[in-house]
N, C-alpha and C positions, 0 to 999 in steps of 0.2 A: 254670647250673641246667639241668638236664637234664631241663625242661618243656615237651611238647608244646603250642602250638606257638610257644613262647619259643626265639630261636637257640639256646640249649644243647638243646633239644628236636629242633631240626631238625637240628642234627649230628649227633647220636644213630642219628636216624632215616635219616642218609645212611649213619654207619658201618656198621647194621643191617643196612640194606636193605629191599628191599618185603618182602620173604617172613616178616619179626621183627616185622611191625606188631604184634602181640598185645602182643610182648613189649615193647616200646617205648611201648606205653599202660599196661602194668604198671607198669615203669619210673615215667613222669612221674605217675602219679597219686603213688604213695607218696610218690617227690620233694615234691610239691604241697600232700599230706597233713603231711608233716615239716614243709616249709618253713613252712605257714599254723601248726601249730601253734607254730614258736617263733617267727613272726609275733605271736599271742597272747602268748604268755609275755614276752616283751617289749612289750607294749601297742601294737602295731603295727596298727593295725583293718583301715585299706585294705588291706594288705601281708597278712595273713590272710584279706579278701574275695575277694581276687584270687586268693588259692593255691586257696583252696575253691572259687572258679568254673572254675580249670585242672582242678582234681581232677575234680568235674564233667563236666567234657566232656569228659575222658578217658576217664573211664569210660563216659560215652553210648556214645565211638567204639569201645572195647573190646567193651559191647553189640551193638553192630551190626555191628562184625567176626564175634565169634566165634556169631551167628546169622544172618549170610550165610553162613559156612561151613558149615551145618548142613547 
């Protein structure tokens, strides 16, 4: 799974590179966002808490990238 910062997330993040961080929180939120909703669709609650807390903090670190950059 290619959620930051789950090993499929950290690979990711090494293929990318430092300079892709944006894109690489792009990346794992949707993952996050996908994975938690068919977490739900299949009655999965923990397995849906967890994607929605990756998603989460994905996006914090997305926030605070791209408003350091500013």
């Amino acid at each position: 799974m290619p959620v930051w910062p789950l090993d499929g997330g950290q690979m990711l993040g090494a293929i990318l590179g430092p300079r892709k961080e944006v894109l690489l929180h792009k990346i794992s939120m949707i993952s996050a966002i996908l994975l938690a909703l068919f977490a739900l669709s299949n009655q999965i609650l923990f397995g849906a808490l967890l994607m929605g807390y990756f998603a989460y903090t994905n996006y914090q670190r997305y926030q605070m990238i791209t408003n350091w950059r500013r």
